[in-house]
C-alpha positions as CSV (number, residue, x, y, z in Angstrom):
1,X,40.1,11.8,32.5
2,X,37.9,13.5,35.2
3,X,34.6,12.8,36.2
4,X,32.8,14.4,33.9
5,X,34.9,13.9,31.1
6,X,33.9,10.2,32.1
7,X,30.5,10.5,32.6
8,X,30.6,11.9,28.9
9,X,31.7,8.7,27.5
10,X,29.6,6.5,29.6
11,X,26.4,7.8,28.7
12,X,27.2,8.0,25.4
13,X,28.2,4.8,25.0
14,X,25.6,3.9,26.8
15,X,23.7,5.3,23.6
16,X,25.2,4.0,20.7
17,X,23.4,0.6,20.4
18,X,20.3,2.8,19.8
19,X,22.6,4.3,17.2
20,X,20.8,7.7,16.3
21,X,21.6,9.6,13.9
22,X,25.6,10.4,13.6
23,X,24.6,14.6,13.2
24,X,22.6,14.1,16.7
25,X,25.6,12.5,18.4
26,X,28.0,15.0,17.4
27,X,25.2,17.9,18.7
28,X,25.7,16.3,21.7
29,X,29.1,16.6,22.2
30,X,29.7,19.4,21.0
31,X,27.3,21.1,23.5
32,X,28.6,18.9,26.0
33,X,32.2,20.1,25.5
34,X,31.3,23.9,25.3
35,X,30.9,23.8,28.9
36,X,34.4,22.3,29.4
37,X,37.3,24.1,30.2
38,X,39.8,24.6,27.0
39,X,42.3,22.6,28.8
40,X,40.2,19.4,29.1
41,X,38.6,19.9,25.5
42,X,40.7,17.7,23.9
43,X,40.7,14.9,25.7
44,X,36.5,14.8,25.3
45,X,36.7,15.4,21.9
46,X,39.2,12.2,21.6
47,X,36.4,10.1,23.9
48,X,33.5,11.6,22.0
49,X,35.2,10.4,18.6
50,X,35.2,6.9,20.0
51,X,31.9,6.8,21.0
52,X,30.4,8.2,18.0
53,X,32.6,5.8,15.7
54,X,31.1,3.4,18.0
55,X,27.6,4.2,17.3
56,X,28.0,4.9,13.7
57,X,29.2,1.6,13.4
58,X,26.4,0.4,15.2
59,X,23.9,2.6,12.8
60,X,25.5,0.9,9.7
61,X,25.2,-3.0,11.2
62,X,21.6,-2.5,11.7
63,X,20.9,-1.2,8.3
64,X,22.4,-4.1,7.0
65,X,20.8,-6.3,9.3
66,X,17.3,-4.7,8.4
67,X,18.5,-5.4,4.6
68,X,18.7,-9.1,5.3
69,X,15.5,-9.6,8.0
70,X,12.5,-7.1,7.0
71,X,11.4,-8.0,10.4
72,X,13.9,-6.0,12.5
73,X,12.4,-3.3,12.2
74,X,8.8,-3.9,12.9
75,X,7.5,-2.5,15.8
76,X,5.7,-4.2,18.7
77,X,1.8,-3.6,19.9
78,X,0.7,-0.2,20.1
79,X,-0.2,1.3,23.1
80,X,-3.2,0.5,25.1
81,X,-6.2,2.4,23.8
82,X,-4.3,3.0,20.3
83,X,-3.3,0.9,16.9
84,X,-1.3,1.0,14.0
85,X,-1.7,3.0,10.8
86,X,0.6,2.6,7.5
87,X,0.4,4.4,4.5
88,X,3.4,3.7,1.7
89,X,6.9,4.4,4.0
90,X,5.2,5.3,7.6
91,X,3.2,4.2,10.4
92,X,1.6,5.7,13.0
93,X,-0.5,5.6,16.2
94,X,-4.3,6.8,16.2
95,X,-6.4,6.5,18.9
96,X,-8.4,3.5,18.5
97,X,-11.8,5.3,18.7
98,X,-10.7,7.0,15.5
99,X,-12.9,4.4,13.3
100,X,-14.0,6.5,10.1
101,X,-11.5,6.4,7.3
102,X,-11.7,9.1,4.5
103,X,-9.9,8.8,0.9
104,X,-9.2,12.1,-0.8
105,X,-7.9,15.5,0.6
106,X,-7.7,17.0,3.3
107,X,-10.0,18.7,4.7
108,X,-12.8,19.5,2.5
109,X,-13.6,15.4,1.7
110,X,-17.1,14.5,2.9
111,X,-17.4,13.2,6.0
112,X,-19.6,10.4,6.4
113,X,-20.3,11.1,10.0
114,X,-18.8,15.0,10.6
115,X,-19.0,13.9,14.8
116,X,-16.6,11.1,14.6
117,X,-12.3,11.8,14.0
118,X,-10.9,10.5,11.0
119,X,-8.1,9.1,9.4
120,X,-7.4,10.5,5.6
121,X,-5.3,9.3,3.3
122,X,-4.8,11.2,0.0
123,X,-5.4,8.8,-2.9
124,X,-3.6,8.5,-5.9
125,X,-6.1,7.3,-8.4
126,X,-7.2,10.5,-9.4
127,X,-5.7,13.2,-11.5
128,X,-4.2,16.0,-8.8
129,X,-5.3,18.3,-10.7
130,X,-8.8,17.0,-10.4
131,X,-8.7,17.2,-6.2
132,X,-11.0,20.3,-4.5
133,X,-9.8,21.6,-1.6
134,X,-9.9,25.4,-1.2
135,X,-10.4,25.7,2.6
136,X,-7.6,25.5,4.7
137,X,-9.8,23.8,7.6
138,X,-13.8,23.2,8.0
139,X,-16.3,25.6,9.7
140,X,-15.9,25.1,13.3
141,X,-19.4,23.3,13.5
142,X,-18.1,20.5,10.8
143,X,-14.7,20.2,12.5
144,X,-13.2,17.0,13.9
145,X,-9.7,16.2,14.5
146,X,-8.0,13.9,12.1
147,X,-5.0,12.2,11.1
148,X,-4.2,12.7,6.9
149,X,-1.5,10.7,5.0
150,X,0.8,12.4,2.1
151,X,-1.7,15.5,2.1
152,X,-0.7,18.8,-0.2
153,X,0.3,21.2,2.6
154,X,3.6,21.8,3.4
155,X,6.0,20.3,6.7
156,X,5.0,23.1,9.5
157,X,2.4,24.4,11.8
158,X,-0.6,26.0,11.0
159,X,-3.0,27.4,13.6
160,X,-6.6,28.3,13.3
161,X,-9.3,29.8,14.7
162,X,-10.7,28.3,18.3
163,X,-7.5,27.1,19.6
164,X,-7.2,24.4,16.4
165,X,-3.9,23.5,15.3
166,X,-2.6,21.4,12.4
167,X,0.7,20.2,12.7
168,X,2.2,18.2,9.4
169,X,5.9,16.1,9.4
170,X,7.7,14.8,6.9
171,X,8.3,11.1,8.2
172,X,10.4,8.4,5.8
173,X,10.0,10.2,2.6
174,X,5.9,10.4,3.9
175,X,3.3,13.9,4.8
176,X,1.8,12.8,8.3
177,X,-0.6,15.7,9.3
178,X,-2.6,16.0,12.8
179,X,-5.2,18.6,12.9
180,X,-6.9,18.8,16.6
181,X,-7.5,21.3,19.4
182,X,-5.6,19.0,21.6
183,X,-1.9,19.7,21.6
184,X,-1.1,16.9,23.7
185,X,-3.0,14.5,21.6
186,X,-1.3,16.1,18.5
187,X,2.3,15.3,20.0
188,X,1.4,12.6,20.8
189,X,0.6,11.0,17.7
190,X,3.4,12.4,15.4
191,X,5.5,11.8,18.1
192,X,4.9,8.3,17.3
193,X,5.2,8.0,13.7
194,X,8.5,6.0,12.3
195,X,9.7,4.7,9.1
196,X,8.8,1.7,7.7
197,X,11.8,0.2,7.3
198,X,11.5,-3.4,7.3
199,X,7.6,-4.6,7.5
200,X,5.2,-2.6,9.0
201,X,3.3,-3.6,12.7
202,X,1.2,-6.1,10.4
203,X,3.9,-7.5,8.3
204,X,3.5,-5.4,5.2
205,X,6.2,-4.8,3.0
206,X,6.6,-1.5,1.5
207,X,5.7,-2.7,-2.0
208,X,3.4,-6.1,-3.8
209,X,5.9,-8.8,-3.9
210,X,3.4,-11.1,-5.8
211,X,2.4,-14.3,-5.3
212,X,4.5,-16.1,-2.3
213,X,4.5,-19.2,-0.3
214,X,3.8,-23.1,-0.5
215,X,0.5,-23.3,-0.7
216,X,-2.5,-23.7,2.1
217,X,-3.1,-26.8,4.2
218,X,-6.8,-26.9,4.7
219,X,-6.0,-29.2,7.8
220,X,-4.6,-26.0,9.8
221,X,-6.0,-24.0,12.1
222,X,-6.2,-20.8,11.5
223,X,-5.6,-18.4,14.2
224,X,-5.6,-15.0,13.0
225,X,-4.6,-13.1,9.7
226,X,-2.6,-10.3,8.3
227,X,-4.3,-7.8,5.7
228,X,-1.9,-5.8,3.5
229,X,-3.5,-3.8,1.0
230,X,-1.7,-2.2,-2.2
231,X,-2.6,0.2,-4.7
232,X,-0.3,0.2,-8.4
233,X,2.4,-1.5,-5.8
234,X,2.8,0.7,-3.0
235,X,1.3,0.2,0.3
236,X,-2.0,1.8,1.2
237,X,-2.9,0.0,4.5
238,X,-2.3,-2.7,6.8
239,X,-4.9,-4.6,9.4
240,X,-5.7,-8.0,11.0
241,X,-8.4,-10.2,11.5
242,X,-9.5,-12.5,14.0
243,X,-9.7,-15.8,14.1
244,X,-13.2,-16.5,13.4
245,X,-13.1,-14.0,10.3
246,X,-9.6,-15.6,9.0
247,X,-10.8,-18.8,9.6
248,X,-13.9,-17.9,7.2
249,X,-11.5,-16.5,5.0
250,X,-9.5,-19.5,4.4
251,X,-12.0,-21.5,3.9
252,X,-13.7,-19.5,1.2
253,X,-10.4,-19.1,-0.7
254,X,-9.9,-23.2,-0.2
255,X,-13.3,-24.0,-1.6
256,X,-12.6,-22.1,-4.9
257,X,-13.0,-23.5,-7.9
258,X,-9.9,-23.2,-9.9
259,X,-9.9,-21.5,-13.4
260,X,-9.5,-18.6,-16.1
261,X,-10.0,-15.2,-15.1
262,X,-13.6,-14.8,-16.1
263,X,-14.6,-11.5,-18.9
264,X,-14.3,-7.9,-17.9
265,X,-17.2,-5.5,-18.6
266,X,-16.7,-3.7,-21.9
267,X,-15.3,-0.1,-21.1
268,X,-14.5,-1.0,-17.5
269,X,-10.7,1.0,-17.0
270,X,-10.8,-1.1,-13.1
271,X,-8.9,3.1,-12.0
272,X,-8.3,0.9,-8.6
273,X,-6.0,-1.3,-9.5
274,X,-5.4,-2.9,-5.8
275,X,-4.2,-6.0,-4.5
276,X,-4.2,-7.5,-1.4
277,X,-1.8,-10.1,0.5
278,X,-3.7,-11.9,3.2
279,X,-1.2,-13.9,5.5
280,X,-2.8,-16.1,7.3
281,X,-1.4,-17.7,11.0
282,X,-2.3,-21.5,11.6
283,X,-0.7,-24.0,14.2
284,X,2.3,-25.2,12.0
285,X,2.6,-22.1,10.4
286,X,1.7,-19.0,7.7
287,X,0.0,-19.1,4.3
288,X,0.5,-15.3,2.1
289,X,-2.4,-15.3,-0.1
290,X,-1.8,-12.8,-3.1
291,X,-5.3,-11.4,-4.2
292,X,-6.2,-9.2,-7.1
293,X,-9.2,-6.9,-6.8
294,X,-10.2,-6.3,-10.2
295,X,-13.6,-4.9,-10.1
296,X,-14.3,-5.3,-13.5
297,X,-14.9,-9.1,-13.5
298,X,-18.3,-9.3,-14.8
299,X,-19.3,-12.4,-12.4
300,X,-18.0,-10.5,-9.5
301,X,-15.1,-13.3,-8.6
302,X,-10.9,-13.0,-7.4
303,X,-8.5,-13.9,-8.9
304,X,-5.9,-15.6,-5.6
305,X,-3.1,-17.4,-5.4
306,X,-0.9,-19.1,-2.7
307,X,2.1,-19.8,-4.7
308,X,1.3,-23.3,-5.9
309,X,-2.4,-22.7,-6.5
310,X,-4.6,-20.1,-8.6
311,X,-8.1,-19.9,-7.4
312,X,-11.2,-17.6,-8.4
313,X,-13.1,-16.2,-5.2
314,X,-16.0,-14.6,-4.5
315,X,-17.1,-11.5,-3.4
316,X,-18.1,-12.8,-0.1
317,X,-14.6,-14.0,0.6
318,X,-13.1,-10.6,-0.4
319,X,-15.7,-8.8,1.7
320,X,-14.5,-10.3,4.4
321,X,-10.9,-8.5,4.5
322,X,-12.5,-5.4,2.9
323,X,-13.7,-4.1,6.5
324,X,-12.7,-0.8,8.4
325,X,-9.3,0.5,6.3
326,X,-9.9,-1.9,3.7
327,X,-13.3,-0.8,2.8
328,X,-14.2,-0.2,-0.8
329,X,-16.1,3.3,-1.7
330,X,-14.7,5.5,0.6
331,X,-16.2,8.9,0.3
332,X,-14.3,10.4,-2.7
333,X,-12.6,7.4,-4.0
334,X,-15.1,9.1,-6.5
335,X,-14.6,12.8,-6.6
336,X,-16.3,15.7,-5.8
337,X,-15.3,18.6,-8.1
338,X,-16.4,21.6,-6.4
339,X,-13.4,24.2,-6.1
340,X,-9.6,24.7,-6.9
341,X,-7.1,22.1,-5.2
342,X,-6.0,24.3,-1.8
343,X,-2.3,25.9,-2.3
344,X,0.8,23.5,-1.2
345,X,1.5,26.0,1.5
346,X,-1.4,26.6,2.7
């Protein structure tokens, strides 16, 4: 083996814990080997095999592993300045600055506050058909960058007018799309989108496992909580909450009275259909509280449970997690019929 040949297998071994995809390893050495003389090709090929048998071994243990502990996967804090967003199978890093949320399509849902960027994400409570979109992107004096979730147009680049650009990737099985005038703020962000293979940055799970756990101890402190929201199952969002506001939360859900689910209004279809799971950190340890938000409880109250204990909440207590992401009446979670939905490929 020369040198090179050597080097070859060192940095690729080097690799394989990372274990990438098997079709990118072979890329590798086959544009590796292209440069080699015919005479030494062999031999590389015969290391290259190795390594790559190696790594695909690698790929498969982890896979396995993430099968049997959701949390392999989960990613650590986001960069300084930034935070997590997850929609059903991917998250994502958005500035932090980027506060407004929008629900609906991209990009002709109102924008509560046209000077501020946004983060979108399609919902799926409405009919598609009923969705109004024509315009491929806003007049140049309404335009602010944003990040949309599972949006109609297709994987690709599109560029506008100005020096605008919308980029859109298809990410775990999920649309991402980045509209800005910024292309290094555009990379940026896709760049950081991943799977959610395990549990998201905030512990969610990719669908509502129901109730969970052993109950809360009221004698806990509570340090800080997860929020994982769901909508018919499948993940919409994920956020935490401080101490002083989880704290509040605990207690609110503690002091519930137990009890029935109280009467629905009379023609109330509840089209939202969410549920929440609030983990909440103490001392000793965490406490999942499952939540349904049924909005057509005529006294306004929740159903929870902490998997030994079914309590009715208020709508204080569920205002408290329903902040920022979480926050009910979003623009179009009521439509705005105005014009045809915008063509997939726009």
């Amino acid at each position: 083996m020369d040198a090179s040949e050597k080097l070859l297998a060192d940095t690729l071994a080097k690799h394989a814990a990372d274990a990438p995809a098997d079709d990118h390893l072979l890329s590798v050495v086959h544009a590796r080997l292209r440069r080699r003389r015919t005479g030494r090709s062999i031999g590389a090929v015969v290391i290259a095999a190795a390594v790559v048998a190696t790594a695909i071994t690698a790929s498969h243990s982890l896979t396995a592993e993430t099968r049997t502990d959701p949390q392999v996967s989960r990613p650590g804090p986001a960069d300084a300045g930034w935070r997590w967003e997850s929609y059903k199978t991917v998250q994502v890093q958005v500035p932090s600055s980027w506060t407004q949320y929008i629900s609906g399509p991209a990009p002709c849902t109102t924008f509560a506050n046209s000077a501020v960027p946004s983060v979108g994400r399609l919902n799926g409570w409405l009919s598609k058909d009923w969705y109004t979109c024509s315009d491929a992107v806003l007049p140049l004096n309404r335009r602010q960058p944003y990040l949309w979730f599972d949006d109609v147009q297709a994987p690709g680049i599109k560029r506008y007018d100005a020096g605008w650009t919308e980029e859109t990737r298809l990410v775990g099985g999920t649309k991402i799309s980045v509209l800005t005038k910024d292309d290094t703020l555009r990379r940026r962000i896709l760049d950081s989108a991943r799977p959610i293979t395990g549990t998201d940055y905030y512990g969610c799970a990719l669908t509502d496992l129901g109730p969970q756990g052993t109950g809360l101890d009221a004698k806990d402190q509570i340090t800080s909580a997860d929020v994982c929201e769901y909508w018919h199952g499948s993940l919409v969002s994920g956020s935490q909450l401080g101490a002083g506001t989880a704290t509040a939360f605990a207690q609110g859900v503690n002091g519930s009275p137990e009890g029935p689910q109280s009467p629905r209004a009379k023609g109330c279809g509840n089209i939202d259909q969410r549920t929440f799971v609030v983990t909440l950190h103490g001392r000793a340890k965490s406490y999942p509280v499952w939540i349904i938000a049924d909005y057509c409880i005529v006294d306004h109250t929740f159903s929870t449970d902490d998997g030994t204990t079914q309590r009715r909440a208020d709508g204080n207590t569920l205002g408290l997690i329903q902040q920022g992401v979480h926050k009910p009446n979003q623009p179009s979670d009521i439509f705005d019929p105005v014009r045809p939905i915008t063509p997939p490929n726009r």
